[in-house]
C-alpha positions as MATLAB code, in Angstrom:
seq = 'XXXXXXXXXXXXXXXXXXXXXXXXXXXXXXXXXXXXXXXXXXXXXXXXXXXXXXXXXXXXXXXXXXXXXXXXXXXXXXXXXXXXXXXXXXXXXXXXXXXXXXXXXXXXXXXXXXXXXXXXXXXXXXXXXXXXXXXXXXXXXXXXXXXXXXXXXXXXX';
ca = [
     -29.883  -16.838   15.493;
     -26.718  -16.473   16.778;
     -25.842  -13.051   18.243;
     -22.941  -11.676   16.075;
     -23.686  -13.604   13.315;
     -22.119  -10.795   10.435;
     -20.394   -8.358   12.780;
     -16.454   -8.555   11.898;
     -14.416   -8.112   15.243;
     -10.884   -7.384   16.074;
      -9.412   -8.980   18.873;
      -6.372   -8.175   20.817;
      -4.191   -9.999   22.950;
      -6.408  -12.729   21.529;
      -3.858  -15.741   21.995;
      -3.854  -15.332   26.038;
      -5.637  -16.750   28.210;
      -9.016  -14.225   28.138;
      -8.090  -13.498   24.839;
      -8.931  -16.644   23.700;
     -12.006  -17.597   25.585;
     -13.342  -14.326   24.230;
     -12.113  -14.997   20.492;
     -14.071  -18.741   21.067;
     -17.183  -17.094   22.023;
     -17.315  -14.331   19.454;
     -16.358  -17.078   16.967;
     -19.229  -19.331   18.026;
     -21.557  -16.476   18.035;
     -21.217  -16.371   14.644;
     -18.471  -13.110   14.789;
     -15.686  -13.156   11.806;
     -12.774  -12.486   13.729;
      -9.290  -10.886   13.060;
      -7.492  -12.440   16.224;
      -4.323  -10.465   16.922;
      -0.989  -11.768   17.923;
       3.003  -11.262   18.805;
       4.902  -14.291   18.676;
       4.788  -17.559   15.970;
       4.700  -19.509   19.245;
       1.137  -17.407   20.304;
      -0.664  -19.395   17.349;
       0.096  -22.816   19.382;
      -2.667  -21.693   21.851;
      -5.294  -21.561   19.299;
      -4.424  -24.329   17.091;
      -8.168  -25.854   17.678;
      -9.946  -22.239   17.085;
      -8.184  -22.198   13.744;
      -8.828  -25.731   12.774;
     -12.865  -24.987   13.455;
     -13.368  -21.487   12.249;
     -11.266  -21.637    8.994;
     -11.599  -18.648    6.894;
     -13.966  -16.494   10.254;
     -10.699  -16.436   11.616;
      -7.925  -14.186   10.622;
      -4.741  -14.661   12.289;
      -3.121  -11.167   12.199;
       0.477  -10.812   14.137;
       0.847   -6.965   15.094;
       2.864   -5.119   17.435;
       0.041   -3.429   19.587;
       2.803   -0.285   20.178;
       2.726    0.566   16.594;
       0.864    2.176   14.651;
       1.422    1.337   11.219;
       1.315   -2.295   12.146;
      -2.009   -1.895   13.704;
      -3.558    0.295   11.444;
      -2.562   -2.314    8.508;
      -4.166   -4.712   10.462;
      -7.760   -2.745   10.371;
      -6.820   -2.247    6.570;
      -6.655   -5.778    6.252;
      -9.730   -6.835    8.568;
     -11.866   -4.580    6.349;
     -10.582   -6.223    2.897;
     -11.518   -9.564    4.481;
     -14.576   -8.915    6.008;
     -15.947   -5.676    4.594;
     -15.553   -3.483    7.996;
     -15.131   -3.460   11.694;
     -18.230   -3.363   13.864;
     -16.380   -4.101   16.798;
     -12.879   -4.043   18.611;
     -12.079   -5.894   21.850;
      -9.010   -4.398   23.719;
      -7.980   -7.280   25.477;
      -3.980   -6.979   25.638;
      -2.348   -5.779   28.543;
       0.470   -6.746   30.745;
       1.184   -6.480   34.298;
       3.846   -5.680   36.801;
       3.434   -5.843   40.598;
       6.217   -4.278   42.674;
       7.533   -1.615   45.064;
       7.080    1.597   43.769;
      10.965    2.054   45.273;
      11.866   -0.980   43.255;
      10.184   -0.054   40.312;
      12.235    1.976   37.693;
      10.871    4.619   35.314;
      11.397    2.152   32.065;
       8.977   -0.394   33.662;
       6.339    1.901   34.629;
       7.024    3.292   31.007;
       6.821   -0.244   29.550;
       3.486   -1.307   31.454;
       1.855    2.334   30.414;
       2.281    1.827   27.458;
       1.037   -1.907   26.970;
      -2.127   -1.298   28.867;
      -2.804    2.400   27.880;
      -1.214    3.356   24.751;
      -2.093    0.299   23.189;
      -6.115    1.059   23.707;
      -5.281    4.050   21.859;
      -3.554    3.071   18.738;
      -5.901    0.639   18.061;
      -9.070    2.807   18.794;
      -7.486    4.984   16.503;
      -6.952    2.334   13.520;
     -10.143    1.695   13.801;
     -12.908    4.678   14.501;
     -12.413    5.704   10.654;
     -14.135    2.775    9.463;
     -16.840    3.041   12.388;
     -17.597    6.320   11.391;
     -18.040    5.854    8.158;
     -20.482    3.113    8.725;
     -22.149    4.943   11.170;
     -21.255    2.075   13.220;
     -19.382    0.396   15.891;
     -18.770   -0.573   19.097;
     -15.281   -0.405   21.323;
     -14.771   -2.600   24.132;
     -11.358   -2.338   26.726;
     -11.171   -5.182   28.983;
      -8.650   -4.109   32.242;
      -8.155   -6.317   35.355;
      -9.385   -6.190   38.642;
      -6.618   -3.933   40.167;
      -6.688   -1.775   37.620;
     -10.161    0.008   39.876;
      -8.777   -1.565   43.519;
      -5.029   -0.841   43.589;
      -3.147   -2.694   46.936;
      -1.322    0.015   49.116;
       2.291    0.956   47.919;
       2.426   -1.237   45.287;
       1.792   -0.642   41.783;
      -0.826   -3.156   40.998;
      -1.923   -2.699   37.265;
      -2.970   -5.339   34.292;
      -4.655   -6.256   31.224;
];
C-alpha cells in the first residue's frame, strides 16, 4: 500500500527544482496533489508529472504573497479532493550579499518570500485541518537558513 494513498496535499513552489522531486514522490505515493505555481513557463518543468498523474494533479498558479489567491487555492483543493491533509511549504527564494550592499526592499522582498509566505498559506489552510481534526504542515528551508556565513545575509527556500 502506498503511503499517502488518499491524503490530498498542497504543494508550493512545486515547479522548482525540490518542488518537483517532492510533488513526484507524493504523487507516486499515491498523494492527490494541488501543485502550486507563478509563471505559464513554470508548467514546462512538469510537463511529464502532468502527463502521468492526470486528474491527482491539480495545477494551481497562485501568488504565494496573497492571500486571496492562496486561500482560493485551498477552496479549490478541497472541491477537488474533499480536504487538505497536508501542506508542503516548499517556496522560498534567496539572496546572498553584503549586508552594506543589501537595501531594505531586498531584505523586505526575501522576508517576505520565505516567511510571510509560510504564513498565508498555513493560514488558508488550518480551517479545513481543524475541522477534520486533521492535518499535517510541513516548511522546507535551506541549509543556511540554521548556519548563516559571517556578514553576509545567507537565507533560502
Amino acid at each position: 500500500m502506498k503511503r499517502l494513498n488518499g491524503k490530498a496535499a498542497i504543494i508550493t513552489g512545486a515547479t522548482g527544482g525540490l518542488g518537483t522531486a517532492v510533488t513526484s514522490v507524493f504523487l507516486s505515493e499515491g498523494a492527490k496533489v494541488t501543485a502550486n505555481y507563478r509563471k505559464d513557463g513554470d508548467l514546462e518543468d512538469v510537463k511529464g508529472l502532468i502527463e502521468e498523474y492526470g486528474a491527482s494533479l491539480n495545477m494551481y498558479k497562485a501568488n504565494v504573497l496573497n492571500q486571496a489567491e492562496i486561500t482560493a487555492m485551498a477552496e479549490d483543493t478541497v472541491g477537488k479532493f474533499g480536504g487538505i491533509d497536508i501542506l508542503v511549504n516548499i517556496v522560498g527564494g534567496f539572496a546572498q550579499a553584503g549586508i552594506v550592499e543589501t537595501d531594505e526592499g531586498l531584505w523586505d522582498k526575501m522576508v517576505s518570500l520565505n516567511m510571510k509566505s509560510a504564513f498565508l498559506n498555513s493560514k488558508a489552510v488550518t480551517p479545513h485541518m481543524i475541522e477534520r481534526k486533521h492535518g499535517r504542515i510541513i516548511n522546507i528551508g535551506a541549509r543556511p537558513a540554521i548556519k548563516g556565513a559571517a556578514g553576509m545575509l545567507a537565507y533560502g527556500a
